[in-house]
C-alpha positions in Angstrom: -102.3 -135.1 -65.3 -102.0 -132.0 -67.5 -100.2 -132.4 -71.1 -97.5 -130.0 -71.4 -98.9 -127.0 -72.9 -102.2 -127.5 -71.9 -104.4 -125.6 -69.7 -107.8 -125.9 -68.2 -110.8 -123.6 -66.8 -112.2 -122.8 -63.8 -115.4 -121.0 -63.2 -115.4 -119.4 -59.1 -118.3 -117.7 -57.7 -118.2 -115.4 -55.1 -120.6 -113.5 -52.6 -119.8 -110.3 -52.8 -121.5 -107.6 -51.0 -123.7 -105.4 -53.1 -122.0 -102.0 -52.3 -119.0 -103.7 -54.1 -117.6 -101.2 -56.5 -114.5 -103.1 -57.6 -112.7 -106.7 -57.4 -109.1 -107.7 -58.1 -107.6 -110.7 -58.2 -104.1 -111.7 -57.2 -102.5 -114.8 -57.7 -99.8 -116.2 -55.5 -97.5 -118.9 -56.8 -96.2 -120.5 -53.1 -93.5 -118.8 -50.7 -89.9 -118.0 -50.8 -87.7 -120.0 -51.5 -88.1 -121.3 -54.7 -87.2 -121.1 -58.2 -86.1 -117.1 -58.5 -87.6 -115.8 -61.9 -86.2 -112.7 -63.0 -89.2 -110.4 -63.8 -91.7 -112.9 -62.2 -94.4 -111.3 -60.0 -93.1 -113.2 -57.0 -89.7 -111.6 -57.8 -88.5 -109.8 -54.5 -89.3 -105.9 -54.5 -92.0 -106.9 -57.7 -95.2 -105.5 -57.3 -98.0 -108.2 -57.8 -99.9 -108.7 -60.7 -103.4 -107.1 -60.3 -106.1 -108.7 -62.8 -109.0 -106.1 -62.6 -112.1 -108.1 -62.5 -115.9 -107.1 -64.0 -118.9 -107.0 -61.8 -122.0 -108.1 -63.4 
């Protein structure tokens, strides 16, 4: 179990093909319904958060 305020890491490694040019990640946070956050990513009409990611 996590404290509150806490956090952890995670290292993922991917195969990418090598004519890659660019990689995004988007996170999901589970489906509708749930807790409504104004403002939140998952908000309806909200476009997702995009975390532009370096390629070595």
């Amino acid at each position: 179990m996590m404290e509150v305020g806490g956090g952890f890491e995670h290292t993922a490694v991917f195969d990418t093909p090598r004519e890659t040019t660019q990689l995004d990640l988007i996170t999901d946070h589970g489906a509708f319904p749930g807790r409504i956050i104004i403002g939140s990513d998952q908000s309806w009409l909200h476009k997702p958060t995009i975390v532009h990611l370096p390629l070595p």
